[in-house]
KOLMI-699290 format. One line per field, with one value per residue (C-alpha): residue number from 1; residue in one letter; x, y, z. Coordinates in nm, 2 decimals. Each point is the difference from the previous one (the first is absolute). Example, Ala and Ser with C-alpha at 12.3 -4.5 7.8 and 13.67 -1.06 7.14 Angstrom:
! residues 2
num	1 / 2
residu	A / S
xx	1.23 / 0.14
yy	-0.45 / 0.34
zz	0.78 / -0.07
END
This chain:
! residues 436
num	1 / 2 / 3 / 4 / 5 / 6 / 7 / 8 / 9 / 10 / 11 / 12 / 13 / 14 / 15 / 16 / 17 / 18 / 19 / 20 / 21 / 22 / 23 / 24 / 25 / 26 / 27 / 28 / 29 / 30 / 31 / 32 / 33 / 34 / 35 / 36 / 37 / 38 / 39 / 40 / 41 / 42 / 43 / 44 / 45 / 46 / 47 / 48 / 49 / 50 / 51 / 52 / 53 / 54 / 55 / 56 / 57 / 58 / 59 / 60 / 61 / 62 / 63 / 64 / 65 / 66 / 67 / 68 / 69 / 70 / 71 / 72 / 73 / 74 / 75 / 76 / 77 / 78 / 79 / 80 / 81 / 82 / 83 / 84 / 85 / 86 / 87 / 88 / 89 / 90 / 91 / 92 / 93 / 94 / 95 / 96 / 97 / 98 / 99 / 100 / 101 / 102 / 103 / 104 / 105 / 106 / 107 / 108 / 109 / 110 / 111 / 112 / 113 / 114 / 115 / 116 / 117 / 118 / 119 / 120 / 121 / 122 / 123 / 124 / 125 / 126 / 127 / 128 / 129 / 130 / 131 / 132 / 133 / 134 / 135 / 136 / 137 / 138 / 139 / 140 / 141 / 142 / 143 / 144 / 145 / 146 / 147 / 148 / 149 / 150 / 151 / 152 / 153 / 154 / 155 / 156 / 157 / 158 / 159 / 160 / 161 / 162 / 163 / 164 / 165 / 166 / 167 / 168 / 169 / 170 / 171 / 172 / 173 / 174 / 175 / 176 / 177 / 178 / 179 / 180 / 181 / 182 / 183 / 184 / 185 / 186 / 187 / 188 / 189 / 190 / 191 / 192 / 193 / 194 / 195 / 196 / 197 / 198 / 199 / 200 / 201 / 202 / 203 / 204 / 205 / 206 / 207 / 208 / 209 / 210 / 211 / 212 / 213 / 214 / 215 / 216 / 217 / 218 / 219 / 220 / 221 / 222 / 223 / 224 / 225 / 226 / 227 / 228 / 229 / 230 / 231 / 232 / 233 / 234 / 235 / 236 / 237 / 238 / 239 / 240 / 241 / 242 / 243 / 244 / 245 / 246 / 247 / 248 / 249 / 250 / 251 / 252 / 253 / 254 / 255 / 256 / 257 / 258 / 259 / 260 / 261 / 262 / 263 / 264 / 265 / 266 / 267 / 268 / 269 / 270 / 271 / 272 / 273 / 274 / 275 / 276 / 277 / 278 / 279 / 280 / 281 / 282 / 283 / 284 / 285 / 286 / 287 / 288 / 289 / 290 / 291 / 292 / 293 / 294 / 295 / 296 / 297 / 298 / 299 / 300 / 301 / 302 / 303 / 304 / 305 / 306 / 307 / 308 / 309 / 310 / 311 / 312 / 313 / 314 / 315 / 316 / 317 / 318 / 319 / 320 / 321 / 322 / 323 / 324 / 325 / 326 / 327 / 328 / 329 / 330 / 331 / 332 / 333 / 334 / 335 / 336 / 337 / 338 / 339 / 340 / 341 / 342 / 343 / 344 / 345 / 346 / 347 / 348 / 349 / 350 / 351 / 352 / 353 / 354 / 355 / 356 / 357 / 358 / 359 / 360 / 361 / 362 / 363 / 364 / 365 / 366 / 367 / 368 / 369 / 370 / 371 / 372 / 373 / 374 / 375 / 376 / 377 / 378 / 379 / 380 / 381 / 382 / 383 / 384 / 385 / 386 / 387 / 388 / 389 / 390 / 391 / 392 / 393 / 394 / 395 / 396 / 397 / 398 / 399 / 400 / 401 / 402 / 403 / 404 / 405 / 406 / 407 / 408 / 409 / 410 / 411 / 412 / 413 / 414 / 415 / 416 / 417 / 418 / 419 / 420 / 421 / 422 / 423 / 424 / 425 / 426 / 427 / 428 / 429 / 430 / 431 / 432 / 433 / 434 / 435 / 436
residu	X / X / X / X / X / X / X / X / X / X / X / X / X / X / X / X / X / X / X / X / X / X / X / X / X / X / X / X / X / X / X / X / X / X / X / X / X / X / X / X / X / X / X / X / X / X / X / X / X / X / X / X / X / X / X / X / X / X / X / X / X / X / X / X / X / X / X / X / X / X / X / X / X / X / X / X / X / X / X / X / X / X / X / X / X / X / X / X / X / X / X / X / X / X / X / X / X / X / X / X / X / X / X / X / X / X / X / X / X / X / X / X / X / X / X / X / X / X / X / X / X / X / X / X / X / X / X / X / X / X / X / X / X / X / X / X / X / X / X / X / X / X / X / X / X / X / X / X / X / X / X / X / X / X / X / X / X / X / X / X / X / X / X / X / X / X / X / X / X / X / X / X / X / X / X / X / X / X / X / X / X / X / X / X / X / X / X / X / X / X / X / X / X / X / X / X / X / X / X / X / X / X / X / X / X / X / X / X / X / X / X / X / X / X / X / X / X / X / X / X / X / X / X / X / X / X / X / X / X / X / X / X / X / X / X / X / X / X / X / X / X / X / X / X / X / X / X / X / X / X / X / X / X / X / X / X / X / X / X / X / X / X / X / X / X / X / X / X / X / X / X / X / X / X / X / X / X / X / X / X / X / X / X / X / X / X / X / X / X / X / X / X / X / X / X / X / X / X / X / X / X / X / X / X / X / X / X / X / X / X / X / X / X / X / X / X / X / X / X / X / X / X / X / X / X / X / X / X / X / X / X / X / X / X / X / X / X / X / X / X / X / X / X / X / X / X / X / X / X / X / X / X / X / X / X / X / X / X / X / X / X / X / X / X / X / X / X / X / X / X / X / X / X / X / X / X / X / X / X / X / X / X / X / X / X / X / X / X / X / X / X / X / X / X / X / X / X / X / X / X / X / X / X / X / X / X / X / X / X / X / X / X / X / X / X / X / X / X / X / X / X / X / X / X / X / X / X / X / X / X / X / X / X / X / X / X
xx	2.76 / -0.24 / -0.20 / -0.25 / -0.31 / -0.23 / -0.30 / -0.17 / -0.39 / -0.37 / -0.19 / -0.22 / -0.02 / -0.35 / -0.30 / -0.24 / -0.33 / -0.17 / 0.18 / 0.33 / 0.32 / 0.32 / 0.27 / 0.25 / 0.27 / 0.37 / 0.25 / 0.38 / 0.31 / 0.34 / 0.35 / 0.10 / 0.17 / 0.01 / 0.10 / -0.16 / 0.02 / -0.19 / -0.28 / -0.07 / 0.18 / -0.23 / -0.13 / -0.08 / 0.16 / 0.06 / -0.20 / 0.14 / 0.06 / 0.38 / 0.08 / 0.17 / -0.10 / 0.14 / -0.06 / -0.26 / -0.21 / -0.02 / -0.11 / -0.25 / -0.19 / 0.00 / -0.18 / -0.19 / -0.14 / -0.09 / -0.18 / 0.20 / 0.13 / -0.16 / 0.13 / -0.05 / -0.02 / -0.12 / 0.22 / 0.31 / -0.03 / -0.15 / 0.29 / -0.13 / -0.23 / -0.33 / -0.19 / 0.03 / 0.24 / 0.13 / 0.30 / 0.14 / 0.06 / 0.18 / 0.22 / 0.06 / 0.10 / 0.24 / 0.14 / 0.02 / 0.20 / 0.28 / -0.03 / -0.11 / -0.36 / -0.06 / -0.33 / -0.16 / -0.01 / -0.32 / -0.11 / -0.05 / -0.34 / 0.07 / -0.31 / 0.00 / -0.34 / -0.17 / -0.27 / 0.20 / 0.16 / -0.35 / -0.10 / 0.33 / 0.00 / -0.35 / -0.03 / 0.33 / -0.16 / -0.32 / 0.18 / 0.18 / 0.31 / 0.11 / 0.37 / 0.06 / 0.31 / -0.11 / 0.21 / -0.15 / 0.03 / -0.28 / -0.01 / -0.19 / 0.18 / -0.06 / 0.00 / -0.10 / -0.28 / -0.16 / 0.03 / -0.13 / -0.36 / 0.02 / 0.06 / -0.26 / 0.32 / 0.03 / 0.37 / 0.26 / 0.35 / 0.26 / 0.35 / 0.11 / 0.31 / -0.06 / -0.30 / -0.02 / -0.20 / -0.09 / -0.31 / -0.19 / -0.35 / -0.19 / -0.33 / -0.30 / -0.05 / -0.38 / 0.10 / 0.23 / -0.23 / -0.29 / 0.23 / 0.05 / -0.34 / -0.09 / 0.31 / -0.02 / 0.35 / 0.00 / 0.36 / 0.17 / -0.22 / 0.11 / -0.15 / -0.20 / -0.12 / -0.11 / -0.19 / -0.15 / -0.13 / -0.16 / -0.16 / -0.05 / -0.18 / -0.23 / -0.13 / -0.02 / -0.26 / -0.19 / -0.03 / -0.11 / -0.23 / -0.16 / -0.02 / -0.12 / 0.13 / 0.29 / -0.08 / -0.09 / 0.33 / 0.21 / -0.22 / 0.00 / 0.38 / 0.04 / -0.22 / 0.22 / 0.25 / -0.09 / -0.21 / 0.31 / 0.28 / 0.09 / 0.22 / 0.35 / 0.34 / 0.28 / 0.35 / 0.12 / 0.33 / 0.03 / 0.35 / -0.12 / -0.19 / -0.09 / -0.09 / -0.20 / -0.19 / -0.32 / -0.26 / 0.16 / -0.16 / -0.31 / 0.20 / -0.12 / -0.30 / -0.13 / 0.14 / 0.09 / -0.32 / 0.16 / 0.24 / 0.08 / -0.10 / 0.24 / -0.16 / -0.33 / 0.07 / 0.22 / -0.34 / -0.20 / 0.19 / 0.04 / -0.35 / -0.12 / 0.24 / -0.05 / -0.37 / 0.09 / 0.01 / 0.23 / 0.27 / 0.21 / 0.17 / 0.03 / 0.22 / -0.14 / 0.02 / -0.27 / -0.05 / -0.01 / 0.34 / 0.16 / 0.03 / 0.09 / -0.30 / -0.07 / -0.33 / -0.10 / -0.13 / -0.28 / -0.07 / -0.32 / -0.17 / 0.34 / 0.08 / 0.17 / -0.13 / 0.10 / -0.14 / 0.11 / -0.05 / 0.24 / -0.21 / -0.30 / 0.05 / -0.14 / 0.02 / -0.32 / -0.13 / -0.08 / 0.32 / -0.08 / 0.15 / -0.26 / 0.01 / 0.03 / -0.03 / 0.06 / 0.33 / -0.14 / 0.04 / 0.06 / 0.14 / 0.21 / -0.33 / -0.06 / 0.39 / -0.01 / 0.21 / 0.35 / 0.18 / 0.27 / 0.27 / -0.07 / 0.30 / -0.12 / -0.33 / 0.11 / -0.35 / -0.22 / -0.25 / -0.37 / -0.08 / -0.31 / -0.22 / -0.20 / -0.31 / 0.31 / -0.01 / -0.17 / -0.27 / -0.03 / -0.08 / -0.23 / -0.19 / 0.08 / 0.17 / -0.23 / 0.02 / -0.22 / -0.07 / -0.33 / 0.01 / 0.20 / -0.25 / -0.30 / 0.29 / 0.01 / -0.35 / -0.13 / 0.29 / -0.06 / -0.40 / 0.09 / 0.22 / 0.33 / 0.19 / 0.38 / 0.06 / 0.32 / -0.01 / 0.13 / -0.09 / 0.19 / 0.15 / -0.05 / 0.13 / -0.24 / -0.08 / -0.17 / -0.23 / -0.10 / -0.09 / -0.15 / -0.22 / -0.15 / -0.02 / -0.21 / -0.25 / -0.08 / 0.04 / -0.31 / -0.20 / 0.01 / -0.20 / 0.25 / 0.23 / 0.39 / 0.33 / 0.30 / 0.38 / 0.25 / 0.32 / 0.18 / 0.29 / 0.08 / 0.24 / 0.08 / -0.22 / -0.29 / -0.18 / -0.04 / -0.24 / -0.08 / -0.34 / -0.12 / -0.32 / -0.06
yy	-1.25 / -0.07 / -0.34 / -0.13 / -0.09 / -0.30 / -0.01 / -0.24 / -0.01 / -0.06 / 0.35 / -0.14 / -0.34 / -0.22 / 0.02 / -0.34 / 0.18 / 0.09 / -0.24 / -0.17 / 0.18 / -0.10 / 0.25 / -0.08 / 0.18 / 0.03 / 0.27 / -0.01 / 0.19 / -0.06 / 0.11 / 0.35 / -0.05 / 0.24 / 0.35 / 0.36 / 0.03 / -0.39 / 0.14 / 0.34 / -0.11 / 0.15 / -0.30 / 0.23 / -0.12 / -0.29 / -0.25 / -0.33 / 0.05 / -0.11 / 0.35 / 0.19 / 0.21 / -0.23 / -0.01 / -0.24 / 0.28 / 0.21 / -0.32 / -0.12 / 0.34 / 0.06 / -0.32 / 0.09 / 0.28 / -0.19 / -0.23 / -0.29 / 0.01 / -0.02 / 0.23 / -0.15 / 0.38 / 0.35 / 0.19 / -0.19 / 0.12 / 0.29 / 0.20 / 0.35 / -0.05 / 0.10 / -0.31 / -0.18 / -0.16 / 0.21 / -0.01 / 0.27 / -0.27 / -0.21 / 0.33 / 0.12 / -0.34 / -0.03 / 0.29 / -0.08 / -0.34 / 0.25 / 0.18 / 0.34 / 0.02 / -0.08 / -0.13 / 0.23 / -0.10 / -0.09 / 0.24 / -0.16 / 0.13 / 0.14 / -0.17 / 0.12 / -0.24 / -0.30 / 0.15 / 0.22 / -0.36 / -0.15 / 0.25 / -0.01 / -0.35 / -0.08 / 0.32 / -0.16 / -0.32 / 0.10 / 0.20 / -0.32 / 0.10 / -0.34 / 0.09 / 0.33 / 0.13 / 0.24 / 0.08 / -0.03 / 0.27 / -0.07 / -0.16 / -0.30 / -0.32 / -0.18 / -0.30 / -0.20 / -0.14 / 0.33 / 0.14 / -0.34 / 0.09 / 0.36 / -0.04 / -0.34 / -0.12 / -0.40 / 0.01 / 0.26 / 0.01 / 0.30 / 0.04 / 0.37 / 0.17 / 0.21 / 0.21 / -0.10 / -0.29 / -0.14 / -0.22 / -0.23 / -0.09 / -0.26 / 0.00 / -0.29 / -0.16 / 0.07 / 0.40 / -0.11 / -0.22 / 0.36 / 0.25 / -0.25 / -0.06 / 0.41 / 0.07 / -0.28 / -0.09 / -0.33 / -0.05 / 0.00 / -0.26 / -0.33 / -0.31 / -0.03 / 0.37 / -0.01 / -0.32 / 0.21 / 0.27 / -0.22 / -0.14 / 0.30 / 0.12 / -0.25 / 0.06 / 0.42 / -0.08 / -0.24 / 0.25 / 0.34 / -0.25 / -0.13 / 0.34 / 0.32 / 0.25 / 0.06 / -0.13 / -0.28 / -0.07 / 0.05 / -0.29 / -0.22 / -0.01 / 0.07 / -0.36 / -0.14 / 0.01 / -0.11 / -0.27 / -0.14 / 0.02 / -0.23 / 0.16 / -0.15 / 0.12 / -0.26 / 0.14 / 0.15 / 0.17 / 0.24 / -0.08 / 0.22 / 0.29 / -0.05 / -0.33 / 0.00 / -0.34 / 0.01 / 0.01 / 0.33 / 0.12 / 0.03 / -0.22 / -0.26 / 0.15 / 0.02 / -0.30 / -0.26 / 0.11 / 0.05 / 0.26 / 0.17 / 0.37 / 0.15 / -0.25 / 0.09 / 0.41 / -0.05 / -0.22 / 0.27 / 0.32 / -0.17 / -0.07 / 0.35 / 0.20 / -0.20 / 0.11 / 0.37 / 0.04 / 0.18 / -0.21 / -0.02 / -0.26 / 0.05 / -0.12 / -0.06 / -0.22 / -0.20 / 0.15 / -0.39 / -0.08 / 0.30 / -0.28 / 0.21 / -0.01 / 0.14 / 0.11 / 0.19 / 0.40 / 0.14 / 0.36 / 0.09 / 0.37 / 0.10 / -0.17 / -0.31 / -0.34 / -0.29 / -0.34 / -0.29 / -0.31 / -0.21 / 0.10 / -0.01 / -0.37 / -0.07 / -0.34 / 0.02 / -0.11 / -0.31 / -0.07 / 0.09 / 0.23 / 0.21 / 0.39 / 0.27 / 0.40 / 0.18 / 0.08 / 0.16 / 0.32 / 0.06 / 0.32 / 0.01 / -0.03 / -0.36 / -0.09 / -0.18 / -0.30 / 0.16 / 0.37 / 0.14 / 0.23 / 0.36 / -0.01 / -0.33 / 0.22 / 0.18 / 0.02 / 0.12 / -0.25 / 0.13 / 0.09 / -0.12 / -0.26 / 0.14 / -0.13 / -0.19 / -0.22 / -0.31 / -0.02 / 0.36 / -0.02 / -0.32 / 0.17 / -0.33 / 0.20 / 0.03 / 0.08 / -0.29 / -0.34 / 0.06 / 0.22 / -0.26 / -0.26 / 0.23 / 0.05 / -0.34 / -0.09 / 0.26 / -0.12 / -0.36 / 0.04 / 0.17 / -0.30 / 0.08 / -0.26 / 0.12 / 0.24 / 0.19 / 0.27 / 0.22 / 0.05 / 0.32 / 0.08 / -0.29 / -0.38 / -0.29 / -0.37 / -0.17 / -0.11 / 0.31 / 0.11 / -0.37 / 0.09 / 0.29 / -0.12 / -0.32 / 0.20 / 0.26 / -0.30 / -0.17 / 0.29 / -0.09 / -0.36 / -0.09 / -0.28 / 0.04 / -0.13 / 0.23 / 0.01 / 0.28 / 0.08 / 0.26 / 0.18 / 0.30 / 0.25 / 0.19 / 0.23 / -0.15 / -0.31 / -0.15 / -0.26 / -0.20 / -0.16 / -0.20 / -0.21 / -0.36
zz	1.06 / -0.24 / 0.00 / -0.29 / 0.18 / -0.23 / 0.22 / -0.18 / 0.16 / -0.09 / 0.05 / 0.27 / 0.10 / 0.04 / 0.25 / 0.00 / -0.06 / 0.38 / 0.25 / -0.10 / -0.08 / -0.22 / -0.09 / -0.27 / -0.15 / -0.06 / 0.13 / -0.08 / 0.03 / -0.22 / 0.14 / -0.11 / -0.33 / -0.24 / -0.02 / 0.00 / -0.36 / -0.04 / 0.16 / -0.16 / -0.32 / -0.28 / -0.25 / -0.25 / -0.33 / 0.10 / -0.22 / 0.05 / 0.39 / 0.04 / 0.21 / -0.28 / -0.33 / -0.31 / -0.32 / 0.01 / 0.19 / -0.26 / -0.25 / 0.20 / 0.12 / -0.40 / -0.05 / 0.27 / -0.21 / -0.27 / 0.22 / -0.05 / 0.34 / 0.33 / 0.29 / 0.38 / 0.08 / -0.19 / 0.20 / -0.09 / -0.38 / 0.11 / -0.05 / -0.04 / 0.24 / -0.16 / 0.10 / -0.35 / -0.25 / -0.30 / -0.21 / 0.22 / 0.23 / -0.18 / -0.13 / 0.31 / 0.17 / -0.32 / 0.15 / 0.33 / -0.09 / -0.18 / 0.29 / -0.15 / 0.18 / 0.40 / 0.11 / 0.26 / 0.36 / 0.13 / 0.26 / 0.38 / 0.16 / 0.31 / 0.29 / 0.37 / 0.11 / -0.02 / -0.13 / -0.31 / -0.07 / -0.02 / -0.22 / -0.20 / -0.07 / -0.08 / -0.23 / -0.22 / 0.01 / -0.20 / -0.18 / -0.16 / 0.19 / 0.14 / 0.10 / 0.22 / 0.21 / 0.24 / 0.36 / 0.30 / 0.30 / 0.17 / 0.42 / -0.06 / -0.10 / -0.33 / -0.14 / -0.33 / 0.21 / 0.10 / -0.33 / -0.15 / 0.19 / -0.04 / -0.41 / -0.02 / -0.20 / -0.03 / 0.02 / 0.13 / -0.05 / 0.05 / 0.07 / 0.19 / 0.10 / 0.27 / -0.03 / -0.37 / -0.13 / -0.31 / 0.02 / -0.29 / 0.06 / -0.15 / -0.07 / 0.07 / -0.35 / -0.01 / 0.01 / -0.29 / -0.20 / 0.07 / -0.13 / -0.29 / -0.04 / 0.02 / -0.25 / -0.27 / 0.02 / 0.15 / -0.11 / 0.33 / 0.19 / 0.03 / -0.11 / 0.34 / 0.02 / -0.36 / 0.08 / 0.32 / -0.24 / -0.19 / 0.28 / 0.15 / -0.31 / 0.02 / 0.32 / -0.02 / -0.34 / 0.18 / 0.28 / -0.20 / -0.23 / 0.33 / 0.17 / -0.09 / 0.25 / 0.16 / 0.37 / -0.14 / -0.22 / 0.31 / 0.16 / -0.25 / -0.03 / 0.43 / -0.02 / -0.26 / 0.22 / 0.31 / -0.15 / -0.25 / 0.21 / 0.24 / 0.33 / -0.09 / 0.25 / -0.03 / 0.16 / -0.31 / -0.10 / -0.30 / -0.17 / -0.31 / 0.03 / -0.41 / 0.09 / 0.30 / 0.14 / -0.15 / 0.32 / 0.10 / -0.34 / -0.26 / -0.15 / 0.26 / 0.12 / -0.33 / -0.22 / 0.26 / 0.27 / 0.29 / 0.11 / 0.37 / 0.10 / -0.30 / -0.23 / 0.12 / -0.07 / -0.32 / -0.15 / 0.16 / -0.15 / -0.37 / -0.09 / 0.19 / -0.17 / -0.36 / 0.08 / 0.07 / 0.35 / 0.14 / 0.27 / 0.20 / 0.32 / 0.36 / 0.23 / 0.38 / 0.32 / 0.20 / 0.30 / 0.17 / -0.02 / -0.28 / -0.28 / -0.33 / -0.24 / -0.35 / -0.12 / -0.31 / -0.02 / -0.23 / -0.08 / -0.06 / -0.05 / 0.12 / 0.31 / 0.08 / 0.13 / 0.18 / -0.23 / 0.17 / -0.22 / 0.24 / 0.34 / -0.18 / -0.09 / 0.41 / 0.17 / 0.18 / 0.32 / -0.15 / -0.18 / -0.34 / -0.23 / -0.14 / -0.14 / 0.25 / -0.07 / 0.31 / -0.21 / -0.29 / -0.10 / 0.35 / 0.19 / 0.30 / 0.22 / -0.08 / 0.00 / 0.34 / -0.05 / -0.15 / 0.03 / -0.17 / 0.07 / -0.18 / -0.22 / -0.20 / -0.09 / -0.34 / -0.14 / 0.35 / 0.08 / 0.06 / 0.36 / -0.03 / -0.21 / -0.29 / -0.18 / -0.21 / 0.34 / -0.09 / 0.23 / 0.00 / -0.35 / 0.00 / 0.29 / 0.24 / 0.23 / 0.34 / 0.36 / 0.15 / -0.05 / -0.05 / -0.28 / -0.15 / 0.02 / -0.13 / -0.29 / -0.06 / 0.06 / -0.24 / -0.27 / 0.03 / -0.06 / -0.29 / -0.14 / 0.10 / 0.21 / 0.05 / 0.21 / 0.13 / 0.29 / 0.28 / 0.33 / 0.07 / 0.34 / 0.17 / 0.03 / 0.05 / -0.13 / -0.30 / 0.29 / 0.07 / -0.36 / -0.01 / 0.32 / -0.18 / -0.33 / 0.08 / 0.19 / -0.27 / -0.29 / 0.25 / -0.05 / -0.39 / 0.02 / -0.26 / 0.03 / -0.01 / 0.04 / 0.07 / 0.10 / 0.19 / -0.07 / 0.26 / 0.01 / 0.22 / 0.06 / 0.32 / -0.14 / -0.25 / -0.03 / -0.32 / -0.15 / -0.32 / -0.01 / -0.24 / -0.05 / -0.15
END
């Protein structure tokens, strides 16, 4: 029997930054209802969407090449399938409604593994292919869920008979409002989006007028960020995937300043990708308690990196927010708080940190406490009084830094007043210091 499935979800749901944890989302199944030929039924030709090829078809794909019609869908006037609209289409569709011409069948991929339906999937998607059918022979169950994370869709939705399914994915509206920005054609945006690109806009020219490298075009917008946004999660369901609530979004992240994990890596991905980075979402788990998190991906000299704007926004020890970049530009290595499951990783994530990694390229990366104080003993006398660094391989306290630091600060006969932040991981310490 076949059943529709409408599983209506959030890609990933939210993650309080460091210690508190809130998952939201919504998950729904209908009754089967419809029939085999409902769910592989081919829309092509069909222009005003009531299930049948009329006359009006034909009118409304003509006006459609002149421009004074707007198609939901390419590939529904797409007749001859060559990837635009030409008067052939209208022809042959003419055709088709006097039933002299049949519209070919769409071909069904065959996929035998997670993996080949990872692959599948995210190769349609950014190829603009929003809608495939493909039938599934492989061991390992599926579900709009799974292929939610593995795709970094927003929004799944498919119906399937059998083996065979036919599955829609939507896309976050900040990868909507970039390809509108990269392309010109801002005609399919919505009044929202179009007033995030011109936000967004904004922002990327104050960042490359401010900035004069790359590193530091990627900080400036990582700090924009984490420094704008507030962490937002209510219990939110999506009833329309074209429509979602705004704090899941750039939309919110970016216009209303505040926004959850998605929110945080939608704001993230648009200004990057507006500023010509290349990137890119991934989908992962805390290793505490396996609450679903979203964090943006970066690739840089040909490898891809973790950049984690809404883990990088740290509670500290004291209880303020300040800006944290043990997740920047950051390989597996320095991933200690989340993992993933192999089949959500389309684009491979570097094994190891790079001098892309923050502190690997600031040179505040260290191995003792006390060449973090000379560091910041040297750099203070020199004028400098904010500092952010790592103390690699090992876990300790602002006191202990504090303990060390005082000392060698002594040794200077100058006076000075200074504060700790601390954060650590199971593997790294890190610390912002910063004189008055």
């Amino acid at each position: 029997m076949k059943r529709l499935i409408a599983l209506i979800l959030s890609l990933v749901f939210a993650l309080l930054p460091v210690a508190a944890v809130n998952a939201q989302g919504a998950n729904s199944e209908t009754e089967p209802r419809t029939t085999a030929s409902d769910c592989f039924a081919d829309s092509i030709g069909d222009i005003n969407s009531n299930g049948t090829i009329d006359s009006m078809d034909y009118v409304l794909l003509k006006r459609a090449y002149f421009g004074t019609y707007l198609l939901k869908e390419l590939t529904t006037g797409d007749v001859n399938t060559n990837g635009r609209l030409d008067s052939m289409d209208y022809v042959l569709l003419k055709r088709a409604y006097f039933g002299t011409y049949a519209f070919a069948k769409a071909e069904i991929q065959p996929i035998y593994t997670l993996f080949q339906l990872r692959d599948f999937l995210n190769d349609s998607k950014n190829n603009g292919e929003l809608n495939v059918k493909f039938e599934y022979l492989g061991s390992d169950p599926i579900s709009a869920q799974l292929i939610a994370r593995m795709t970094s869709s927003f929004y799944i939705s498919y119906c399937y008979v059998g083996n065979q399914y036919n599955l829609d994915m939507y896309e976050y509206p900040g990868d909507r409002v970039a390809k509108a920005y990269h392309s010109g054609d801002t005609s399919a945006l919505s009044y929202d989006e179009k007033l995030l690109l011109e936000e967004a806009t904004k922002i990327v020219e104050q960042a490359k007028a401010a900035t004069d490298n790359d590193f530091d075009l990627e900080v400036y917008l990582h700090d924009y960020v984490v420094e704008t946004i507030t962490y937002y999660s209510p219990s939110t369901d999506v009833p329309d995937p074209l429509d979602p609530p705004r704090h899941l979004t750039a939309v919110g992240g970016l216009l209303d300043k505040s926004a959850n994990c998605q929110g945080y890596a939608d704001a993230f991905n648009l200004l990057a990708s507006m500023a010509g980075f290349e990137v890119g979402r991934l989908s992962v788990f805390t290793i505490d308690d396996d609450t679903p998190h979203v964090t943006s991906t970066i690739s840089l000299e040909g490898e891809w990196y973790i950049v984690d704007a809404t883990f990088n926004d740290v509670l500290y020890d004291t209880g303020e927010q300040k800006t944290n970049y043990r997740l920047f530009n950051a390989g597996k290595d320095r991933c200690a708080e989340y993992y993933w499951p192999a089949e959500f990783e389309y684009n491979q994530i570097a094994e190891t940190c790079k001098d892309q990694y923050f502190y690997n390229h600031r040179g505040t990366r260290f191995d003792s406490l006390k060449s973090i104080s000379d560091h910041i003993t040297a750099n203070w006398l020199m004028g400098q009084t904010e500092f952010d660094v790592m103390l690699s391989g090992q876990v300790c306290s602002w006191g202990d830094l504090s303990d060390v630091l005082y000392d060698d600060l002594m040794l200077t006969n100058k006076q000075f007043n200074y504060h700790i932040w601390c954060y650590h991981t199971s593997k790294d310490t890190f610390f912002k210091v910063v004189f008055y």
